[in-house]
C-alpha positions as CSV (number, residue, x, y, z in Angstrom):
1,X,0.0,0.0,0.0
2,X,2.6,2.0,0.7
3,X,4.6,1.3,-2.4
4,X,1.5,2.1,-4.3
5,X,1.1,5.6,-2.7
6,X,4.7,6.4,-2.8
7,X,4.2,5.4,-6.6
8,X,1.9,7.7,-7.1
9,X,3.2,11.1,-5.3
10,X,6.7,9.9,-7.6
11,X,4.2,9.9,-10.7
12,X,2.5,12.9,-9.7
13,X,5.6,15.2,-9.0
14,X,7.1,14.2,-12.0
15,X,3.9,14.7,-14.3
16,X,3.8,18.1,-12.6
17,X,7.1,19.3,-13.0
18,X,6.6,18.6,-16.6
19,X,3.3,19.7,-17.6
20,X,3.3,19.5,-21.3
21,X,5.4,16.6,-23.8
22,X,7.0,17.9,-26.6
23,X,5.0,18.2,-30.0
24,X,6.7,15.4,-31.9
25,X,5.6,13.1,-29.4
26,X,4.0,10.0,-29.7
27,X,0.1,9.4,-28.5
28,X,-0.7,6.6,-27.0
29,X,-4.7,5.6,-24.8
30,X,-4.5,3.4,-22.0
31,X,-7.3,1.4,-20.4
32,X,-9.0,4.2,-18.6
33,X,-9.7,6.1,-21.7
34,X,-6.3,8.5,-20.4
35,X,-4.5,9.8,-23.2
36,X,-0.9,9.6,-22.4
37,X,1.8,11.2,-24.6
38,X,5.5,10.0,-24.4
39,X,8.8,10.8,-27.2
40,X,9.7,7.2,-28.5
41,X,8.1,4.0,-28.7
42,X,10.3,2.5,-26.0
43,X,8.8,4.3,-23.2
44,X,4.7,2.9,-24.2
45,X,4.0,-0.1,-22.2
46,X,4.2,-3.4,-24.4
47,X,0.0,-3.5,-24.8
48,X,-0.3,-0.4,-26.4
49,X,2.5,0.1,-28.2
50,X,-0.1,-1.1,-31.1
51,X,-2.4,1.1,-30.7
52,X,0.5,4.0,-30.8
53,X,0.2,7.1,-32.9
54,X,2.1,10.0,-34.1
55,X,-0.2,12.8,-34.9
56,X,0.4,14.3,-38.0
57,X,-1.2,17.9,-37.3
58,X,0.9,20.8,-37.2
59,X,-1.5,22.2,-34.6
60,X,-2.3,19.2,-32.5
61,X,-3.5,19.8,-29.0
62,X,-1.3,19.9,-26.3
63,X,-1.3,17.0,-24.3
64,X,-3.4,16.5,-20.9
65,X,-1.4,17.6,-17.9
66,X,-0.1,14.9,-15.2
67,X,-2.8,16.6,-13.0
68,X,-5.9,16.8,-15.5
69,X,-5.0,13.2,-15.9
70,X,-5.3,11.8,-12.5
71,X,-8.3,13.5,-11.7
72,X,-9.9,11.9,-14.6
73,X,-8.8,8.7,-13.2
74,X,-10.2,9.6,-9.9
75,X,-13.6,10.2,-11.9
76,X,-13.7,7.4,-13.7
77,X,-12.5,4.5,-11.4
78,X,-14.6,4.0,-8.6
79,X,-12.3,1.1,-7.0
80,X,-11.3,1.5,-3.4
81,X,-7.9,1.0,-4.2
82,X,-7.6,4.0,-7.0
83,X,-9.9,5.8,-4.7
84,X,-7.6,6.2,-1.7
85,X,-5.0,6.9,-4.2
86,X,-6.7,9.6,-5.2
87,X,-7.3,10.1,-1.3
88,X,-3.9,10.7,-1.1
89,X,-3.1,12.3,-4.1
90,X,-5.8,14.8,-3.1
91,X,-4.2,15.7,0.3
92,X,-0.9,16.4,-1.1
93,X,-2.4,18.7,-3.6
94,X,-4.1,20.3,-0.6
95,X,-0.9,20.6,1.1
96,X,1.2,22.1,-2.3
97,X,-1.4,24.7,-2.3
98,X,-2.2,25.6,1.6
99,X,2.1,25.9,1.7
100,X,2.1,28.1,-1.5
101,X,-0.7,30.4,0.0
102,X,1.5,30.2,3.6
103,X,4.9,31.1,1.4
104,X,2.4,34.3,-0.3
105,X,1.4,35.6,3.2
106,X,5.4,35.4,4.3
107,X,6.1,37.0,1.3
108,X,3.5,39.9,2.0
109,X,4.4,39.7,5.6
110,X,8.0,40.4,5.1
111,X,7.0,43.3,2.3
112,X,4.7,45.0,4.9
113,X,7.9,44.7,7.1
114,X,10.3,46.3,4.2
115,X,8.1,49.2,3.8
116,X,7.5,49.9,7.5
117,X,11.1,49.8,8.1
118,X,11.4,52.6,5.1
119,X,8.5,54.6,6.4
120,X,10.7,54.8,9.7
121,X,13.7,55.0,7.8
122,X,12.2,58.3,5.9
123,X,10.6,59.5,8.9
124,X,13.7,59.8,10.9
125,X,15.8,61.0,8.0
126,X,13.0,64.1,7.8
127,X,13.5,64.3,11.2
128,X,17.6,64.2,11.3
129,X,17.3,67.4,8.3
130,X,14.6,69.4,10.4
131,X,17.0,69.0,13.6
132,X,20.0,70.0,11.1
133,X,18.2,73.2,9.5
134,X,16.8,74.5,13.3
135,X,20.8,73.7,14.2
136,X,22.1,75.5,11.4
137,X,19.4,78.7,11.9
138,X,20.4,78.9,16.2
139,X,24.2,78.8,14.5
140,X,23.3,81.7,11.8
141,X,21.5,83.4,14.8
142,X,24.0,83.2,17.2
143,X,26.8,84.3,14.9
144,X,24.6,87.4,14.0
145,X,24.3,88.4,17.6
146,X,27.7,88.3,18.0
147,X,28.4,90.2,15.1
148,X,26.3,93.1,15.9
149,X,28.2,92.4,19.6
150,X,31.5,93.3,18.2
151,X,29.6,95.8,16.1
152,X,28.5,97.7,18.6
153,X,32.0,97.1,20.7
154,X,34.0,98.8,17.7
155,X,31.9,101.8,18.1
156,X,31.9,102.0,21.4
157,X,36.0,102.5,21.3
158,X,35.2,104.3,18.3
159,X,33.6,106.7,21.0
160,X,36.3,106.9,23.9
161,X,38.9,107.5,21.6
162,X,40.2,110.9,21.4
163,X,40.0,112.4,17.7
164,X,43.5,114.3,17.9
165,X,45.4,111.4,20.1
166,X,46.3,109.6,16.4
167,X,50.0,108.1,17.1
């Protein structure tokens, strides 16, 4: 039983990584009506290597994916032994998809964290340039005051110095 399922996820992982066979391919229908497609005679199972074709339309259809496949199996055969296959196969499909949607929210997750963290980032940069330009404006002020200080200083000796005391 085990074999069988382990089987199957093998067959189903490799039917999904490669979803569609190359054009020149040959077609090929086994018992359940499935269409399977394969690219040389030496991979179709001895009873249908008969009943092998190689379509001759430019155009043909692409063949059925891995997926589309099984779950027409699942449909058709009604035995208890396909049926917890397709149990089986069914839960692992559940999983694939409730780990792709857990990977998506991570992946939102940590893009909601990038853009917080450059709100902040901005934030205190704005923040760090206000402080800078009130800094700079105290600095301008202050170096006025003194200015007009020593300003008013020079005219003040200006004052107390005697005009004909030039030596």
């Amino acid at each position: 039983m085990r074999r069988q399922l382990l089987g199957l996820a093998v067959t189903c992982a490799l039917g999904l990584a490669a979803d569609y066979v190359d054009a020149q391919a040959l077609r090929y229908v086994d018992e359940y009506g499935v269409v399977h497609w394969v690219k040389s005679k030496d991979q179709i199972p001895e009873k249908y290597r008969d009943k092998a074709e190689k379509p001759d339309l430019p155009g043909a259809p692409p063949p059925q994916t891995h997926r589309q496949q099984i779950l027409d199996i699942c449909e058709r055969d009604t035995s208890l032994r396909t049926q917890i296959q397709c149990e089986a196969w069914m839960k692992n499909e559940e999983r694939e998809r409730l780990r792709r949607i857990r990977e998506a929210e991570l992946e939102q997750q940590r893009a909601q964290k990038r853009y917080d963290y450059e709100q902040q980032r901005a934030q205190r940069q704005a923040e760090l340039e206000r402080f800078r330009a009130q800094q700079q404006a105290e600095f301008e002020q202050r170096r006025a005051q003194r200015q007009l200080e020593l300003e008013q200083q020079r005219d003040r000796q200006r004052q107390y110095t005697p005009q004909g005391d030039i030596r």
